[in-house]
C-alpha positions as CSV (number, residue, x, y, z in Angstrom):
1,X,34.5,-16.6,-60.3
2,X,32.6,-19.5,-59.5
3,X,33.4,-23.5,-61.2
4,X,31.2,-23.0,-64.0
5,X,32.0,-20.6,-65.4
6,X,35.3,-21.5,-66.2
7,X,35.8,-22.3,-70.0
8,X,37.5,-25.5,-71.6
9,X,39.9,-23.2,-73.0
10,X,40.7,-21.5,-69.3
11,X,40.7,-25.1,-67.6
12,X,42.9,-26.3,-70.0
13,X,45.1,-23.5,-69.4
14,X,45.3,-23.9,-65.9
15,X,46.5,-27.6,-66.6
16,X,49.5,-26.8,-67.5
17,X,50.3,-24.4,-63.9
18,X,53.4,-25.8,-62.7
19,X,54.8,-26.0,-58.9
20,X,53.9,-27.4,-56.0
21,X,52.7,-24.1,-54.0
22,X,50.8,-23.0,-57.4
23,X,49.6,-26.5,-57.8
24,X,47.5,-26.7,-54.3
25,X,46.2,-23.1,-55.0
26,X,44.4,-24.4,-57.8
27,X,43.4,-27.7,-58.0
28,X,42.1,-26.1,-53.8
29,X,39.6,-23.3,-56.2
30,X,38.7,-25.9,-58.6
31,X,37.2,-27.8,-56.1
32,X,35.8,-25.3,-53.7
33,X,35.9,-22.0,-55.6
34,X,38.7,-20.3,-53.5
35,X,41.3,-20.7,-51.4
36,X,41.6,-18.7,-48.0
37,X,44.9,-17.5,-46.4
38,X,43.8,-19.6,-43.5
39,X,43.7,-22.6,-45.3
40,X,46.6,-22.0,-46.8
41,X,48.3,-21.8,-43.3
42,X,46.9,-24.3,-41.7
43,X,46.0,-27.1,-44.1
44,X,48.7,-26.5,-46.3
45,X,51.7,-25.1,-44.2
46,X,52.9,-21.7,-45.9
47,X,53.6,-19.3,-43.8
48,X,53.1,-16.5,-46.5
49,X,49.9,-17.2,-48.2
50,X,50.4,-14.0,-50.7
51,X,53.5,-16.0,-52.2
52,X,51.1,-19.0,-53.0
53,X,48.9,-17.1,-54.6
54,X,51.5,-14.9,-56.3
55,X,53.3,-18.3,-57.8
56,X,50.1,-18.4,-59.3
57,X,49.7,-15.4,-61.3
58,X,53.2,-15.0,-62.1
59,X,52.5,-18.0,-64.1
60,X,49.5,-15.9,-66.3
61,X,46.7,-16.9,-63.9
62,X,44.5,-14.8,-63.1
63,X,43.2,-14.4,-59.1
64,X,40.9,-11.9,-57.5
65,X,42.1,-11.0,-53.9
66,X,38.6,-10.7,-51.6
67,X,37.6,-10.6,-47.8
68,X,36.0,-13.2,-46.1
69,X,35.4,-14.3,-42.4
70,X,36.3,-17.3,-40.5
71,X,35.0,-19.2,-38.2
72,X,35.8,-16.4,-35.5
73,X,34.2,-13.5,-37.1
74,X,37.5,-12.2,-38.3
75,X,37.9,-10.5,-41.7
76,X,40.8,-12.6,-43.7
77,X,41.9,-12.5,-47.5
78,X,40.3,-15.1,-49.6
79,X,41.2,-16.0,-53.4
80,X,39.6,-17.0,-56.7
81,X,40.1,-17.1,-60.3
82,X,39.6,-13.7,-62.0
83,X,38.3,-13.3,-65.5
84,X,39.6,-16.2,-68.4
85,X,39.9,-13.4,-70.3
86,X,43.0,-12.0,-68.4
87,X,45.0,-15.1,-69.1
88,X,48.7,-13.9,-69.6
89,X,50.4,-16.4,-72.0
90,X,53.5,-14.9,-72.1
91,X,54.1,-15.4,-68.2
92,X,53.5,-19.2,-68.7
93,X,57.3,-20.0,-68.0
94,X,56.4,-18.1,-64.5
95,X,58.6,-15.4,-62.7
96,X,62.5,-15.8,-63.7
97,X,64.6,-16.8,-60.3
98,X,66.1,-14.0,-59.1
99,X,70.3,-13.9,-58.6
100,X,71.7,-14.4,-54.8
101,X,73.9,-11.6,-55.9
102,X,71.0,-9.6,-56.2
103,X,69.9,-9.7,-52.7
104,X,73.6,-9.2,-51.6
105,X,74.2,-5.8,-53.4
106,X,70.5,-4.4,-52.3
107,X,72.3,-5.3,-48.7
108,X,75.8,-3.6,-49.3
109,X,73.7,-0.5,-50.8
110,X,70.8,0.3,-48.8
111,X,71.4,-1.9,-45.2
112,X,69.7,-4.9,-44.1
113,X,66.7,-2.8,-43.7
114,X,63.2,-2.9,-45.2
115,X,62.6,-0.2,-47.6
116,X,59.2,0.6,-46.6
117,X,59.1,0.3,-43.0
118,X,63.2,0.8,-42.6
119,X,63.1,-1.8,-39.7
120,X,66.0,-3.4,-39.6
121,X,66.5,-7.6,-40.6
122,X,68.3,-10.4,-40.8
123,X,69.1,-10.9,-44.4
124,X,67.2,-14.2,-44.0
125,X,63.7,-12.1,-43.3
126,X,64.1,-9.5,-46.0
127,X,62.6,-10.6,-49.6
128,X,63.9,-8.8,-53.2
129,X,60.7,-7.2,-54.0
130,X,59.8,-5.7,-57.7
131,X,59.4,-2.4,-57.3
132,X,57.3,-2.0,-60.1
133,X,55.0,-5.1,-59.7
134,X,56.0,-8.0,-62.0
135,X,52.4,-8.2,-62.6
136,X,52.2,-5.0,-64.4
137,X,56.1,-5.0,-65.6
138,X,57.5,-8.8,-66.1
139,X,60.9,-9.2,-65.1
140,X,63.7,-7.3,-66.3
141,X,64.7,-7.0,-70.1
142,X,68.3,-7.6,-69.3
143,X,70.0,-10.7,-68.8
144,X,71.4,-9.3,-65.7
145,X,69.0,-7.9,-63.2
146,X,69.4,-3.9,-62.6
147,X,69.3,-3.8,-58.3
148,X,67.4,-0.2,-59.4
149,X,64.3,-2.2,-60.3
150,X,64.1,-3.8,-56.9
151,X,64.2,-2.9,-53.3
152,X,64.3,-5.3,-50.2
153,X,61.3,-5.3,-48.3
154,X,59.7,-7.5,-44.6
155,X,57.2,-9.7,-45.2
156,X,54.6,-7.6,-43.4
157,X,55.4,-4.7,-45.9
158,X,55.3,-7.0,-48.7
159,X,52.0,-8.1,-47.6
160,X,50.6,-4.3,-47.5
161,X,52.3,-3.5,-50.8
162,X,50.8,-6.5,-52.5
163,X,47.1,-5.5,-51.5
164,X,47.0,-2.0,-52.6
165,X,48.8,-2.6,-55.7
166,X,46.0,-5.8,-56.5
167,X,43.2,-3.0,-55.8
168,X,44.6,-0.3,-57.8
169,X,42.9,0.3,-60.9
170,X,46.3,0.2,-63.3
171,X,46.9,-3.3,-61.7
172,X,43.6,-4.5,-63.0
173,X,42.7,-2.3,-66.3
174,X,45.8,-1.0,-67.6
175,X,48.9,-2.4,-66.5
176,X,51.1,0.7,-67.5
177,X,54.6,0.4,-65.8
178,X,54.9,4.3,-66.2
179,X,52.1,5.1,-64.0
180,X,53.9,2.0,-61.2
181,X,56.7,3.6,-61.4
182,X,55.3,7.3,-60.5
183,X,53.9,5.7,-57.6
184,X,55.3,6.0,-53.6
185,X,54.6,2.3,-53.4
186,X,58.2,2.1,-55.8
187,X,59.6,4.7,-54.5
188,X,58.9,4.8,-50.6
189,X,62.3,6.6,-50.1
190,X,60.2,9.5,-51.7
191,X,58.0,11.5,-49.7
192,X,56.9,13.7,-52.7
193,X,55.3,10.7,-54.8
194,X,51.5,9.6,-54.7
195,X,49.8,6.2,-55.0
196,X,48.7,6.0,-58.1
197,X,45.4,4.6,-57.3
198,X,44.9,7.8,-55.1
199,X,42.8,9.3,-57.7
200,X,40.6,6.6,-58.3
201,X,39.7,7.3,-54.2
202,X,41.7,4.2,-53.0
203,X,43.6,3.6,-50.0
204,X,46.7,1.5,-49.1
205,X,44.5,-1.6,-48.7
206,X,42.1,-0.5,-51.2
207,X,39.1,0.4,-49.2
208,X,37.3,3.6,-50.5
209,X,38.3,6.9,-49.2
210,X,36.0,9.2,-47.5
211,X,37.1,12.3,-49.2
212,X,39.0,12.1,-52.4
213,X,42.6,13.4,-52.0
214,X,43.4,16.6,-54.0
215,X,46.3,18.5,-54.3
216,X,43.7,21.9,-53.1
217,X,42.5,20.2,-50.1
218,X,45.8,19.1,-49.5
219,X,44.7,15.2,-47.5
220,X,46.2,12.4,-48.7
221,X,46.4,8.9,-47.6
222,X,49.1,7.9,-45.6
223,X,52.3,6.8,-46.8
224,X,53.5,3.1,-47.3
225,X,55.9,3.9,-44.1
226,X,52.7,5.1,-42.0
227,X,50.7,2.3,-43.0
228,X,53.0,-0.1,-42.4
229,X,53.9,1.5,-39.0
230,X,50.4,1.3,-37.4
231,X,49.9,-2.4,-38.4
């Protein structure tokens, strides 16, 4: 969305974004109408552009996820404010910070090993990961966090899960956390599920599908563990 067509009411909004990560993602669009993961690594130092940008809309903001090329030719992920109308007040107080203890009994229950790709970490390099995005869901009702909701995940897995669930179409439209959680992106561990975007003819990394998958043809995409495997 380019500068002017931001309304009063969503510039004042973004006025009151908080944090210094959330802070150069925006005031960087307000000047220059996006923000590449490039930049982000190289004139800002972060190391994991998607958490930038995720501080971001955890915090109500809405961003669009896009491709772009660089100076090299090469196809990289580019961000800019989505539609004013998508403005989530509640989430102004951003994402709620997640327990240490949290991290520690994902550990003790399921390894120090990424759910998705099941490649084994340092604790360190594994993150607690939603596993039905906060996006769509918010954080958990109870005062305690439930380690059911989450699941430890690499950064590179992160990375995948965080594009296909931005392209999916209940990420965007409907933001139902029943249709997340019916999804194999929550529950990689089960080889029966199904993205939920499949039917919409999306991918993983939500380009279009040559053939839609159906149940009678029996093709489907690949699962998150393939995906993540050949990248």
């Amino acid at each position: 969305m380019s500068d002017r067509k931001l309304t009063p009411a969503f510039r004042k909004r973004l006025q009151v974004v908080t944090g210094r990560r959330s802070r150069v993602v925006v005031d960087h669009i307000l000047k220059h109408g996006h923000i590449t993961s490039e930049e982000l690594q190289q004139v800002y130092g972060y190391e994991h552009p998607p958490r930038a940008v995720r501080d971001v809309r955890e915090q109500g903001i809405p961003i669009e996820t896009f491709r772009t090329v660089n100076a090299d030719g090469k196809q990289i992920a580019a961000y800019r404010f989505g539609d004013p109308a998508a403005v989530r007040d509640d989430r102004m107080s951003g994402r709620r910070v997640l327990p240490k203890a949290l991290k520690k009994a994902l550990i003790e229950a399921t390894g120090s090993r990424c759910a998705i790709c099941l490649c084994e970490h340092e604790g360190r390099y594994l993150q607690v990961d939603h596993r039905v995005p906060y996006e769509v869901q918010g954080d958990s009702t109870t005062h305690t966090p439930v380690p059911e909701d989450y699941m430890l995940v690499c950064v590179s897995c992160n990375r995948a899960k965080s594009w296909s669930c931005e392209h999916c179409p209940n990420w965007s439209e409907r933001h139902d956390s029943a249709v997340c959680a019916l999804c194999c992106w929550a529950s990689p561990e089960d080889s029966s599920m199904w993205p939920c975007c499949s039917h919409a003819g999306w991918n993983w990394f939500g380009r279009a599908l040559r053939s839609q998958p159906s149940s009678a043809s029996g093709k489907r995409p690949n699962t998150p563990r393939q995906t993540c495997r050949t990248m």
